[in-house]
DRENTOR-302487 format. One record per atom (N, C-alpha, C, O): y, x, z. Coordinates in steps of 0.1 Angstrom, whole numbers, plus 5000, padded with zeros to 4 digits. Example, Ala and Ser with C-alpha at 12.3 -4.5 7.8 and 13.67 -1.06 7.14 Angstrom:
<nodes>
494351325078/495551235078/496751325078/496751425085/497851285071/498951375071/500051295079/501151345080/
</nodes>
This chain:
<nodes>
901496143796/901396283793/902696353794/903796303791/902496493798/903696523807/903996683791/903296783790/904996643783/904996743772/906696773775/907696723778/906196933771/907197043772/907397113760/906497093752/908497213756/909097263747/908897413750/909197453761/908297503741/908597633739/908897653721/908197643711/910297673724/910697673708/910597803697/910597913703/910597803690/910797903675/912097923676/912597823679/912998023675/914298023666/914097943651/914597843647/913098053644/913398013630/911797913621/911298013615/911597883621/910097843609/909597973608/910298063604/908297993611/907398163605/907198063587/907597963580/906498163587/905998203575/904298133576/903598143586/903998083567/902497963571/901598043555/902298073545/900298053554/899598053546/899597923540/899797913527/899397843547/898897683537/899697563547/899497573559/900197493544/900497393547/900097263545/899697273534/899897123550/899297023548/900096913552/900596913563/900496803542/901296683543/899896573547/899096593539/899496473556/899096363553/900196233557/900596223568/900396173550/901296063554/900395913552/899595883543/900795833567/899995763567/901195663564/902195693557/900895503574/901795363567/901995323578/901295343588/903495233575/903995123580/903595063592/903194953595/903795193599/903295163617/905295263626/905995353622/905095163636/906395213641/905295373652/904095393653/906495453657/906295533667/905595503677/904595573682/906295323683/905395283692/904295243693/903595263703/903695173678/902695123672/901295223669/900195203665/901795343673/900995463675/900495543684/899295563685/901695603692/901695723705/901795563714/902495463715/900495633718/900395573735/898895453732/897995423739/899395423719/898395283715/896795293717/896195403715/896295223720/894695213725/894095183708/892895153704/894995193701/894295113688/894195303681/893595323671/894695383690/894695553680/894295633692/895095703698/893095623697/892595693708/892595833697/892995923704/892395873687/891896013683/892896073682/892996193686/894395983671/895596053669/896196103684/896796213685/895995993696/896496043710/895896183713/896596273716/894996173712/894096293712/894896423709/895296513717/894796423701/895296543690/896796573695/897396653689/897296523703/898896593710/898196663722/899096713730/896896693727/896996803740/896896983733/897097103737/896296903719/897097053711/897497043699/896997113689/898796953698/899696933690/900996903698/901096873710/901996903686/903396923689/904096783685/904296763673/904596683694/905196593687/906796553684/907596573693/907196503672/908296433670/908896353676/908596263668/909496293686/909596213696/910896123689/910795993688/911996183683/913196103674/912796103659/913896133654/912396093655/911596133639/912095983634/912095883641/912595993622/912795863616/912595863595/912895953587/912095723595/911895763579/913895733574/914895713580/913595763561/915195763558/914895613549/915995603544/914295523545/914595433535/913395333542/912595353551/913695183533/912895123531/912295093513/913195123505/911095033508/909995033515/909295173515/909595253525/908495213508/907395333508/908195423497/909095483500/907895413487/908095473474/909395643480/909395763481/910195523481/911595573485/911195703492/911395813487/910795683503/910495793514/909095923510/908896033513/908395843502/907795993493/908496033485/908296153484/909296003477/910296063466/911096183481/910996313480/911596113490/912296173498/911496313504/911896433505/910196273508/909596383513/909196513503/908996623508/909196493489/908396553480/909396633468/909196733460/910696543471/912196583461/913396603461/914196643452/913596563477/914796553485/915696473484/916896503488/915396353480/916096253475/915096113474/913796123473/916095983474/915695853469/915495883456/914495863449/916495923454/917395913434/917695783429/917795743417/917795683444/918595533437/917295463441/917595343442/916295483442/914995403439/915295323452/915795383462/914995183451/914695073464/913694963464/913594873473/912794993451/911694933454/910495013455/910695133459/909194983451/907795053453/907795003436/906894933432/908895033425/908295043408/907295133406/906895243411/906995053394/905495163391/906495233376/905895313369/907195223374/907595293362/909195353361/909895383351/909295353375/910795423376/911395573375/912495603382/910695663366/910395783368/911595863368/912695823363/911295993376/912396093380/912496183373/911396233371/913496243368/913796373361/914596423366/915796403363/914196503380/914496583389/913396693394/912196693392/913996793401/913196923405/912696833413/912896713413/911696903423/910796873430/909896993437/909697103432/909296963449/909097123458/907397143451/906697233455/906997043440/906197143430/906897263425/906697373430/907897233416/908497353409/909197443421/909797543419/909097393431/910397523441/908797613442/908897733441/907697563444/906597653450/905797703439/904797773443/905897683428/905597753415/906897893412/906998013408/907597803416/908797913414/908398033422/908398153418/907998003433/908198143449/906298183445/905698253453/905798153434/904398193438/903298143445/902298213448/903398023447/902597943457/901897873448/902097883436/900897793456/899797673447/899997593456/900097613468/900097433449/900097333451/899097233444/898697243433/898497103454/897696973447/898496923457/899196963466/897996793449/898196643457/896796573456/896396553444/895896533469/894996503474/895396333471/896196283479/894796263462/895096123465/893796033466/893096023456/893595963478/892495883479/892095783469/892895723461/890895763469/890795633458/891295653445/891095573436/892095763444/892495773426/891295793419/890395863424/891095733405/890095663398/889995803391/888795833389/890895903385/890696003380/891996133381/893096093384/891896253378/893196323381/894396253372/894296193361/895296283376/896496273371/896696093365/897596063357/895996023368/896095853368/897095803371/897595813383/897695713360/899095643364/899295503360/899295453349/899495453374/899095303376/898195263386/897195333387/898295193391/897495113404/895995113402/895595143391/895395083410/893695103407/892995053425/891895103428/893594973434/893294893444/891994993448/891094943441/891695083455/892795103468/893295173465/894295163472/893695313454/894595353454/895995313449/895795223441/897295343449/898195313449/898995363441/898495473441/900095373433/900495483426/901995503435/902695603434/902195423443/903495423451/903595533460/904595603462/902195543467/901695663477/901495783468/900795873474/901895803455/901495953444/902795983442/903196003430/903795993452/905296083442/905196133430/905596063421/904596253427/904296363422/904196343403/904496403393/903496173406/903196073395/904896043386/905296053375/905395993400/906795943391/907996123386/909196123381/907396203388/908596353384/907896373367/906796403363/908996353361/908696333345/907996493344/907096513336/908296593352/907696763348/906396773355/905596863352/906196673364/904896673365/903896543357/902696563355/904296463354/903296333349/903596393331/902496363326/904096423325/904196453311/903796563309/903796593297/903496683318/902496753313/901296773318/900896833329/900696713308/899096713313/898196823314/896996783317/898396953314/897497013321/897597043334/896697053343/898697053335/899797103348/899396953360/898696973369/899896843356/899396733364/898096673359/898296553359/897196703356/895796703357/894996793365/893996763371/895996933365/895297013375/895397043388/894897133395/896396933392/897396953403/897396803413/897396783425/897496723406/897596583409/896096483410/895996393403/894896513420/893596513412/893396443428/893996463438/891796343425/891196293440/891396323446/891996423444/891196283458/890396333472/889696403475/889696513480/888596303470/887696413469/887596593464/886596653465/888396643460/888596743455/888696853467/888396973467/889296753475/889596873491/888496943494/888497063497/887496863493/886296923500/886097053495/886397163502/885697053485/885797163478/886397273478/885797383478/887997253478/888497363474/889197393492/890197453493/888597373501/888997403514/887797503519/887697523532/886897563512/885497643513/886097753516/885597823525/887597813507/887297923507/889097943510/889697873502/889697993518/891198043516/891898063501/893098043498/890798113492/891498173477/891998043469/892798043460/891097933475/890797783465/891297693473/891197583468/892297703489/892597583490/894497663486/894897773487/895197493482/896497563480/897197583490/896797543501/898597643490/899397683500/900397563503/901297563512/900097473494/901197313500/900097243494/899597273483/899597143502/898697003501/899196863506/899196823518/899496803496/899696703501/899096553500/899196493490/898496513509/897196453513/897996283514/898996263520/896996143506/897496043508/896095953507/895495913497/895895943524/894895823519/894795673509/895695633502/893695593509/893995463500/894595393513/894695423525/894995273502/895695173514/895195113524/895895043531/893795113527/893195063537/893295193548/893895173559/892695313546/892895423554/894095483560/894195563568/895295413552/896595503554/897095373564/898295383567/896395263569/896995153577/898095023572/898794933577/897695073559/899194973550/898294863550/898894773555/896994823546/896394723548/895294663553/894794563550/894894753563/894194793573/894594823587/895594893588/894094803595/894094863609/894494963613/894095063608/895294953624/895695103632/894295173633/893995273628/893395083641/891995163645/891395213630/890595313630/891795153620/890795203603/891495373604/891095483608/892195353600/893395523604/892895573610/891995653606/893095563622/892895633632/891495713630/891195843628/890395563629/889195643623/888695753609/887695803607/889895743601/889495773589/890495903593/889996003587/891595933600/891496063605/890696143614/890696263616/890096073618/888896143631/887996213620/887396323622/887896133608/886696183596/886796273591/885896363589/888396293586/888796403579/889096513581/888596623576/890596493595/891196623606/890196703605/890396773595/888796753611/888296863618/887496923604/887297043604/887096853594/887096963583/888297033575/888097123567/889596983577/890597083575/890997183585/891397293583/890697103600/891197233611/890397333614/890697423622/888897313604/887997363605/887697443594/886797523596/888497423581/888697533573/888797693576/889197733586/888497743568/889097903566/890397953569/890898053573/890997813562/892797843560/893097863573/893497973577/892897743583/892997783594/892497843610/893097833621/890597933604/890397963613/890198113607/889398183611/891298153594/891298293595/892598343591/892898463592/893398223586/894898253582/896198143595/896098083605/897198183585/897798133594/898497993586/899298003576/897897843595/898397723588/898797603597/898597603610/899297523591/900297433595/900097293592/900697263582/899297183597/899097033593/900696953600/901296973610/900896843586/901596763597/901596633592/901796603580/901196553602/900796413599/902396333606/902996333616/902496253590/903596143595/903196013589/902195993583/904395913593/904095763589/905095753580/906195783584/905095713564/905895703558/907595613560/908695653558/906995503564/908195423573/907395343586/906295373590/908295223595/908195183604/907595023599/907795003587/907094913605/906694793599/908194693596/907894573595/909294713596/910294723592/911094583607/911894493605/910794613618/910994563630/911494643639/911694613651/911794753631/912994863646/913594933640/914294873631/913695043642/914695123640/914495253631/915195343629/913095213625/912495333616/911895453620/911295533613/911995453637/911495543642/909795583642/908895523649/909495703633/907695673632/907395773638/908295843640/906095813642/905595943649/905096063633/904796043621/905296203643/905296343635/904796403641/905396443652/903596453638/902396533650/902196663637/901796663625/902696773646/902096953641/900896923647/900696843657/899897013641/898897113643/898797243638/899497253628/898197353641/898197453635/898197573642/898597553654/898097633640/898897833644/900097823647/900697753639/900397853654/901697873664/902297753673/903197773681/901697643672/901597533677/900997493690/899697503690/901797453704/901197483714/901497363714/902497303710/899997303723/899697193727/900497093735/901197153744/900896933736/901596943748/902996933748/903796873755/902997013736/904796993735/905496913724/904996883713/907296873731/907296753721/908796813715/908996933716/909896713710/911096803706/911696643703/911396563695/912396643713/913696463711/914796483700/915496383697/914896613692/916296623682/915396543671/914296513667/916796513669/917196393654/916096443642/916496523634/915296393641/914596473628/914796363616/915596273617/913896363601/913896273594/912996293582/912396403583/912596243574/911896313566/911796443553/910996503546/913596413556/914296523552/914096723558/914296823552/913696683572/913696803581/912296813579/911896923582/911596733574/910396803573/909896873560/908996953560/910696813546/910696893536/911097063540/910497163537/912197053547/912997143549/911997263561/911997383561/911697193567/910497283574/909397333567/908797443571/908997233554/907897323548/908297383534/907697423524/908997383537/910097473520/910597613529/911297693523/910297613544/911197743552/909297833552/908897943550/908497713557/907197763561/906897823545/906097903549/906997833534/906397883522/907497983515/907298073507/908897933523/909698063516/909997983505/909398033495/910497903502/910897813491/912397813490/912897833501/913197783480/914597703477/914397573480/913397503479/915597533484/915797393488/916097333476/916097403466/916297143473/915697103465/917297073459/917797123449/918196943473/919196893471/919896913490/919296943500/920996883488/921896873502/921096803509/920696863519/920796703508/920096673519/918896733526/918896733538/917996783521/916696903530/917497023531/916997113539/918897053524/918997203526/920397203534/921197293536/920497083537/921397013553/920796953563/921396893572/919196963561/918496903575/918596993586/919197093585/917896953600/917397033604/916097063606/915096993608/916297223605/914697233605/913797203616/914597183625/912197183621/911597133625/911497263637/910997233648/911797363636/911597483642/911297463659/910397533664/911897373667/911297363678/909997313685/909497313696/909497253670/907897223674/907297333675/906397323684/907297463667/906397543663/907097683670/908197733666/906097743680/906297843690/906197973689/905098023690/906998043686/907198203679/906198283687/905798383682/905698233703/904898303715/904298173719/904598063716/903398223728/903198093738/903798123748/904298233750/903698003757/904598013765/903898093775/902698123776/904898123784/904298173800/903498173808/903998083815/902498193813/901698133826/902498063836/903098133845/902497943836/903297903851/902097923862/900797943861/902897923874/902498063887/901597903894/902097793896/900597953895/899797843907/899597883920/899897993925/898797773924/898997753940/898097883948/897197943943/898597883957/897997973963/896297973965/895997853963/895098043967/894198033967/893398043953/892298083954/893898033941/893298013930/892998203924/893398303930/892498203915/892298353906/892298323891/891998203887/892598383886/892298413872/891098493867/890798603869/890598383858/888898473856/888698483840/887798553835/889798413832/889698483818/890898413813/891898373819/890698433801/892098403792/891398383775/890298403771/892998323767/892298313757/891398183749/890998173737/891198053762/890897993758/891897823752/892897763757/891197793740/891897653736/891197493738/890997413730/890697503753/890097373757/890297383769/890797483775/889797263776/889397253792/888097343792/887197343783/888097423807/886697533805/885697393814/886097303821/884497423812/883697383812/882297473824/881597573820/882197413835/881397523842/879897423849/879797303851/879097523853/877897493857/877597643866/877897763864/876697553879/876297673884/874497663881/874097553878/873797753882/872197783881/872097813895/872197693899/871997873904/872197893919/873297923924/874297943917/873497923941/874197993949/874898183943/875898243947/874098223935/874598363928/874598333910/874598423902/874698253907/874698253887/875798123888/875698033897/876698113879/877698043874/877698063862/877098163858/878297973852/878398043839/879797963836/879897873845/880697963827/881797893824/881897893806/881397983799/882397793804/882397793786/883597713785/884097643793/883997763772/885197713765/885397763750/884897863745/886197683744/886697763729/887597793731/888497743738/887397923721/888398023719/889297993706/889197893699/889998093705/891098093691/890198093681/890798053671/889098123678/888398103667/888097973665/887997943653/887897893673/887197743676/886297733682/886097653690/885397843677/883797883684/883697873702/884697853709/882697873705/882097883717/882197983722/881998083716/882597983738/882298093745/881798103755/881697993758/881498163764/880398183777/881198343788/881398463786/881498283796/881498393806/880298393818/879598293819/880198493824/878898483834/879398523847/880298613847/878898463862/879298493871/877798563879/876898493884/877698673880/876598693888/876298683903/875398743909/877098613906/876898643926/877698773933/877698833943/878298763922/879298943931/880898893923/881898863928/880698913907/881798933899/881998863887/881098913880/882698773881/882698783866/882498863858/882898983861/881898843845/881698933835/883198993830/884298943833/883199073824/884699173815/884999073807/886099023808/884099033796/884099003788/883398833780/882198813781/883898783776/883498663771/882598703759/882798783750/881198603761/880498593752/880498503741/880898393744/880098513727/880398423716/879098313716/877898363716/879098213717/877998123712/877998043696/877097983691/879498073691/880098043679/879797903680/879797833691/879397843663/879897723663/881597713660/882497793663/881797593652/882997533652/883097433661/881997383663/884297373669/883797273680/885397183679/886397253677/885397113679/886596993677/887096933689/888096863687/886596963703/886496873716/886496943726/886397063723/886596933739/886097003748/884296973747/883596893740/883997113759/882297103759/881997053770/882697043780/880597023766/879796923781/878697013781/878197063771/878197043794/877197103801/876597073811/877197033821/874997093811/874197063828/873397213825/873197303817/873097153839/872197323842/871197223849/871397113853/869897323847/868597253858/868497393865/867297433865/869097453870/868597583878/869097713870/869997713861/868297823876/868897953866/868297943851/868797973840/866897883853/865997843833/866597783826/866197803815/867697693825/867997623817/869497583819/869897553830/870297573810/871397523804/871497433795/871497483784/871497363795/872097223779/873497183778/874197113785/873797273767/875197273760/875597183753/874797163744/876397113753/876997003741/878397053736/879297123742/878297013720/879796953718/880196883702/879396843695/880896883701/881596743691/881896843681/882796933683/881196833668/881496973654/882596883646/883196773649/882596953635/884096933624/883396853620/884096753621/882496813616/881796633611/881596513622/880996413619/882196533637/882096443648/880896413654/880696343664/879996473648/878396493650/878596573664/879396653667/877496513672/877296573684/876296673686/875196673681/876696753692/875396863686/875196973702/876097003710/873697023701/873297093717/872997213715/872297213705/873197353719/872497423723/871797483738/872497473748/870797533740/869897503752/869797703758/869297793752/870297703766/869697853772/867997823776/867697703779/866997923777/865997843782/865397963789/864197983785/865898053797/865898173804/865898283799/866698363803/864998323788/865098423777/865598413767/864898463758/866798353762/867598353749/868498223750/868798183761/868798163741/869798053731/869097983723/869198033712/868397883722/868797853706/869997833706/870997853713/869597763685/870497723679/870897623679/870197533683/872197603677/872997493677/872097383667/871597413656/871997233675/871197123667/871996993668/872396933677/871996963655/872996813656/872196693660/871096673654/872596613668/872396503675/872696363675/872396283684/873596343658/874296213657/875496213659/876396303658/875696063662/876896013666/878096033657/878196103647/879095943663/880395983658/881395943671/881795843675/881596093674/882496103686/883796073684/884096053673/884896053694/886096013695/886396063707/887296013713/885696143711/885596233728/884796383727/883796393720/885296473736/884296563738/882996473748/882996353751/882196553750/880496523758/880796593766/881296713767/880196473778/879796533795/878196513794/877596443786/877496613805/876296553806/876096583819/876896623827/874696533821/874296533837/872796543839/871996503830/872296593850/871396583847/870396513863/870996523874/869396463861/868996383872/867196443874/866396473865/866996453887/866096543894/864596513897/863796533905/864796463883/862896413883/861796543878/862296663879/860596523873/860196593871/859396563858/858696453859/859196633844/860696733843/861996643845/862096523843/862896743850/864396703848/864596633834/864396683823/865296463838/866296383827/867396453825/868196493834/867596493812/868996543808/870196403804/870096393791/870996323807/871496253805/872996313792/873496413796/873496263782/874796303774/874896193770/874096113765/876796193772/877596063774/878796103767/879396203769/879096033758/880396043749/881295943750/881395863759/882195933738/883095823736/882795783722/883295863714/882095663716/882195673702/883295653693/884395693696/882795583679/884295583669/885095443673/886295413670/884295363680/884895223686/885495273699/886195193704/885295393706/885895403719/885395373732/885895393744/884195303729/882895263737/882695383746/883295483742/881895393759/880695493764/879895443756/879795333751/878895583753/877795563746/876995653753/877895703761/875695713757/874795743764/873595793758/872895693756/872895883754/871495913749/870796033763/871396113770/869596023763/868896073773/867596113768/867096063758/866896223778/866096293774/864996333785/865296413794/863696253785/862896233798/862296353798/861396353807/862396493792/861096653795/862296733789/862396793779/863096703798/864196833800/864896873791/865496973793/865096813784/866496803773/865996833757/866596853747/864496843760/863696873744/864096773734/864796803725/863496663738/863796533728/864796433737/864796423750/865596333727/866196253730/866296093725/866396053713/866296033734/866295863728/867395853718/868295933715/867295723713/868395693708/869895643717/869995663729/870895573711/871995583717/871995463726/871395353725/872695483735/873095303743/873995273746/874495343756/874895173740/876495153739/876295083752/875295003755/877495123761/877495083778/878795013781/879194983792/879694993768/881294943770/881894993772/881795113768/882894953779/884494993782/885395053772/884695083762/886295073772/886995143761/887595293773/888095283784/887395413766/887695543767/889195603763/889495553752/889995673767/890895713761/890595863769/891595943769/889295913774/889496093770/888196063776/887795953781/887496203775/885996273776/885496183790/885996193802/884296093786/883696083799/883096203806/883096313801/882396153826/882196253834/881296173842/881496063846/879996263845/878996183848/878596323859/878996443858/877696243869/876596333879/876196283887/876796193893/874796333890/873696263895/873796313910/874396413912/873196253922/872396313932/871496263936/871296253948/870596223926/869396203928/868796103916/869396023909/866896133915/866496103903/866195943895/865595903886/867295873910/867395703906/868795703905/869295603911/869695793900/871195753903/871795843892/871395953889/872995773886/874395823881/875095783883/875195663888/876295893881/877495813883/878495853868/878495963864/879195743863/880295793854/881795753859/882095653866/882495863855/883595803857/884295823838/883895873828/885295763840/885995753823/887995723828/888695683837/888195763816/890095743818/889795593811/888995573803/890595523816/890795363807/892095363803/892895443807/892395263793/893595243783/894995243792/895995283787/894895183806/895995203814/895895303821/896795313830/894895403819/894895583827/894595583839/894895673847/893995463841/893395443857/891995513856/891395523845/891495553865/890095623867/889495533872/889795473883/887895503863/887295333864/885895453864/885595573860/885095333874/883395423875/882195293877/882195193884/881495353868/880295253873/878895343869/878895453863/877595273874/876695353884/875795283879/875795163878/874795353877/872995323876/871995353885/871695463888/871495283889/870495263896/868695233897/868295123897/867995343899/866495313892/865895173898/865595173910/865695063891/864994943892/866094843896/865794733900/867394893893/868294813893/868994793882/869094673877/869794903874/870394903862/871694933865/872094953877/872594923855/874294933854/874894823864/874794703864/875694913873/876894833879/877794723866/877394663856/878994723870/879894663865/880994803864/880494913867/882294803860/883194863861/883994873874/884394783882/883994963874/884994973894/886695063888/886795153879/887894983896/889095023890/888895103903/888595053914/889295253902/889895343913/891295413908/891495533908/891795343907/893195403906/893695493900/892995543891/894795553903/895295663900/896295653883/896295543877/896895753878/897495783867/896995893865/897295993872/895995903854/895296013846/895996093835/895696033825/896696203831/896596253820/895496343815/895796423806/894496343821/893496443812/891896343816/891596223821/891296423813/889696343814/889096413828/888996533831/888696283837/888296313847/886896443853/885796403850/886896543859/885196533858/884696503876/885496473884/883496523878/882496473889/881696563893/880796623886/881796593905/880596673913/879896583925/880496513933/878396623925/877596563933/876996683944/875996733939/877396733957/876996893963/876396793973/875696883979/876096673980/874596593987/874496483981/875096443971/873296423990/872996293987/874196143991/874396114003/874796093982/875396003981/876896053985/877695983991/877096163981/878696203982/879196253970/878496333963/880296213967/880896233952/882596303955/883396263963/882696383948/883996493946/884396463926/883796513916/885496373927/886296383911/887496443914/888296443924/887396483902/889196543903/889596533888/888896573879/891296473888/891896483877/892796503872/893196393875/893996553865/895296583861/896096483868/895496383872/897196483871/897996353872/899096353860/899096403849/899896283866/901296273860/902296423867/903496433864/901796483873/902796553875/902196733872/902496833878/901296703862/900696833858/899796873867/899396993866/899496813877/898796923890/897196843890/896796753883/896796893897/894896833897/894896743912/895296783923/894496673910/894396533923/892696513928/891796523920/892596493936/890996483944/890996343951/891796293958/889296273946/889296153954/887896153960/886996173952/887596123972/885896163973/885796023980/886595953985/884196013980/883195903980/882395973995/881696073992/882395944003/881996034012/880095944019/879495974030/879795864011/878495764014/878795634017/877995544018/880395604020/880695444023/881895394021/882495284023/882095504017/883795454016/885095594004/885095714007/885595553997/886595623987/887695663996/888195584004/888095813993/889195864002/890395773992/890295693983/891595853998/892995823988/892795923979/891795983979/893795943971/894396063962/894696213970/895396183980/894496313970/894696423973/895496473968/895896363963/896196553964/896996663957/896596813957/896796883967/895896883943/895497013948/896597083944/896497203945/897997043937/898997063932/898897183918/898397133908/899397303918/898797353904/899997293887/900397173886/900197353881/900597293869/899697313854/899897403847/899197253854/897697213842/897897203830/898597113827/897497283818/897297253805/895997163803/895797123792/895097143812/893997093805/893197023818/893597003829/892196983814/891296833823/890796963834/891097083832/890096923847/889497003856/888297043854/887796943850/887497123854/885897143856/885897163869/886797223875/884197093877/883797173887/882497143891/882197033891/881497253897/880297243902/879997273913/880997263920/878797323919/878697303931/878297413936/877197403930/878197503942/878397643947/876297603954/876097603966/875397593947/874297553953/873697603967/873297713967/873597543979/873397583990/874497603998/874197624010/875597593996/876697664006/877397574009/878397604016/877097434005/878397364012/879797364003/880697294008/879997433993/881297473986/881397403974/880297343972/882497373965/881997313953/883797453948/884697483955/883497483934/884197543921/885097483914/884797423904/885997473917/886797423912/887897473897/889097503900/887697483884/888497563870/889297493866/889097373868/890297533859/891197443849/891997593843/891897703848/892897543830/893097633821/894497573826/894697473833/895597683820/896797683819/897497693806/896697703796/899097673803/899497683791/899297753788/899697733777/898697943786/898998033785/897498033780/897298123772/896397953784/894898003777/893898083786/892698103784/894798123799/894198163807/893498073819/894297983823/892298083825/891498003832/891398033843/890998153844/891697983857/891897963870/890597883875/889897813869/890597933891/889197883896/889397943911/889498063914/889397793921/889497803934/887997753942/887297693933/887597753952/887197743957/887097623969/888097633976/886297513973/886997443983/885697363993/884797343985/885397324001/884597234009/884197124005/884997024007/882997094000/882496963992/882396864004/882096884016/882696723995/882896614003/880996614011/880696524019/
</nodes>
């Protein structure tokens, strides 16, 4: 993944802020790893720490550090070593702000002492004598997990610093990278999916407390949020000092001790503007703006197109192409959406919409010539946006294909036009972004998927035959491939490379071309369909800027 810098001068100003810290995994043991397909995920719109380092060993130390500005001497994980020091509770009581601490598995609020899985080592907040000795104050502040749920309903009720610590199994201290991984896939999209941050302005940031104590301390630091552009990373020396110090600038806080208030701040993750439109290749247009996904297109005929994507709200959106012009204006389909969207068309009657909500549930809405329904959930637990496809029986099979929470293809289908749907069918391989499927004809699919080494792998169904095997077609992927079928047994993919630009490989009935180059510099995976009748196939992709491009070209 090819990440760039548009920097802040200073820290803005954040409504709410969010700590989660996870465990004792190095940098490398994370970014890049096949064992955190979701945390990977989450950098095409997040900001990463690339030099980030904890300051201490073992754990204890480095929450004291993140939460007080200091060790204060501490070198073990004691359960009764307590501090009588300030702490960025009292700096954000001071400035007017509200603070909790979110702790998993804690048996009751303000609980002090171990209780398997929760931890008291992972509760700073526990060892500051002004918060654990007064018990209203740390009873009403220092309280479950569970409590998030709740108080994230409303902007008034969630606080303006949260700091979030899973149990020891979820946070990877005694558990699996993949347990993490998954237990952020569970949680992330009901906080990015809050109010805080789809009507104010807020700031997540996920770190590793320390490294498995075999390098150099170096752990990963992934922003999300408002002002946070996707994609980009920042190599200065950080520590977990600079990130107190970043969220004591984001809240307007005093510093604690010399060291946060001698860090540096985090300021070049987080983007005062977005960046520029970089200028593409000749031949392309601009047909909207504004969106935060890969767009998503389908044609109904030779004259109807439609294109979708989410917007800054998160919600759904729809433009229309009528055979002359795009529409002015993007239409809302709403919804909250966590993923890119997957879509098929059977003609100008019908659309079948997909996509991945803040509970990972997969969920459809259907155009059906005169209206929309409603959005309906469909299962699953994604780890990918949804492609679908559809195959030319009668009625039309609506095929939708995901990535589940194991990272599998998974598959459900729908034999009378996308009304009802079978259950799921796990098909293998392991995924590292959105499968891409399409049919040309009513005994055939094809999928293609990114694999763990970002080669673009395909395999193929056949009516009265069944599933291929996996086919390696090469290439270096950074985004999720997609697939057009414009005849019978000719295939057009195209996908990001390594060098930001969109690459083409076609299947022409006997044989795989090489790599193409459509060159271009890309925020996001390609969409494309098939211009019905004309021989032509559509080619979209988004830019850093939100704005959406779309050329034109000769189907294989």
């Amino acid at each position: 993944m090819t990440m760039q810098a548009y920097a802040a001068t200073a820290v803005p100003v954040f409504d709410h802020v969010f700590v989660i810290v996870m465990e004792n995994h190095s940098y490398g043991e994370i970014i890049g790893s096949s064992s955190a397909p979701y945390i990977n995920s989450l950098l095409t719109s997040g900001a990463l720490a690339t030099n980030y380092s904890a300051v201490a060993h073992p754990s204890l130390p480095n929450y004291l550090a993140l939460t007080g500005g200091s060790t204060f001497g501490v070198t073990t994980d004691c359960t009764t070593c307590w501090v009588n020091a300030s702490n960025i509770a009292d700096s954000l009581e001071a400035a007017g702000s509200t603070w909790k601490a979110y702790e998993e598995s804690m048996p009751s609020a303000c609980y002090v002492g171990d209780s398997y899985p929760y931890a008291q080592k992972h509760d700073p907040f526990i060892y500051f004598n002004d918060v654990r000795t007064n018990t209203s104050r740390c009873q009403s502040h220092v309280v479950p997990f569970t409590q998030l749920a709740t108080d994230l309903k409303s902007t008034s009720t969630t606080p303006n610093y949260s700091f979030i610590t899973p149990n020891m199994c979820n946070d990877m201290h005694d558990c699996s990278v993949s347990t993490g991984d998954a237990w952020l896939q569970q949680q992330l999209p009901a906080i990015i999916g809050s109010p805080a941050f789809t009507s104010q302005h807020s700031l997540l940031a996920i770190t590793w407390d320390e490294d498995d104590s075999s390098g150099s301390n170096q752990v990963a630091t992934i922003f999300l949020g408002s002002g946070v552009v996707g994609r980009t990373s920042s190599a200065v020396g950080f520590n977990h000092y600079s990130l107190l110090r970043t969220l004591e600038a984001a809240r307007s806080t005093a510093t604690l001790t010399a060291n946060d208030a001698g860090a540096t701040e985090m300021a070049d993750l987080l983007a005062a503007t977005a960046p520029p439109p970089p200028p593409q290749p000749t031949g392309w247009q601009s047909v909207g703006a504004g969106v935060t996904s890969a767009p998503e297109t389908v044609a109904g005929s030779s004259t109807s197109e439609d294109l979708f994507a989410r917007g800054n709200d998160r919600g759904v959106w729809q433009l229309h192409w009528n055979g002359t012009s795009w529409a002015t204006a993007w239409s809302s389909l709403g919804g909250t959406v966590t993923a890119d969207l997957g879509a098929a068309s059977q003609g100008s009657s019908r659309i079948d919409l997909f996509a991945r909500g803040t509970d990972s549930q997969l969920y459809q809405r259907a155009w059906t010539g005169a209206g929309w329904s409603q959005w309906s959930p469909m299962g699953g637990v994604l780890s990918s946006g949804p492609d679908a496809s559809v195959r030319a029986s009668t009625p039309a099979a609506v095929d939708v294909w995901v990535a589940g929470s194991n990272g599998q293809l998974y598959h459900r289908w729908s034999s009378d036009g996308g009304n009802t749907y079978g259950g799921w069918e796990a098909l293998g391989g392991y995924l590292t972004a959105d499968p891409a499927a399409v049919s040309w004809s009513a005994g055939r699919v094809d999928v293609f998927v990114r694999g763990t080494d970002d080669q673009l792998y395909h395999r193929w169904w056949s009516l009265g035959v069944g599933w291929s095997g996996w086919e390696a077609l090469g290439g270096v992927l950074t985004s999720a491939p997609d697939a057009v079928s414009c005849s019978v047994n000719h295939l057009d993919v195209f996908v990001r490379g390594t060098d930001d630009g969109l690459w083409h490989k076609a299947w022409n009935g006997s044989s795989w071309s090489g790599w193409q180059s459509l060159g271009g510099n890309w925020a996001s995976s390609p969409s494309a369909d098939c211009r019905l009748g004309t021989g032509s196939l559509d080619l979209f992709a988004s830019a850093a800027d939100g704005s959406v491009w779309q050329t034109t070209m000769t189907a294989t």
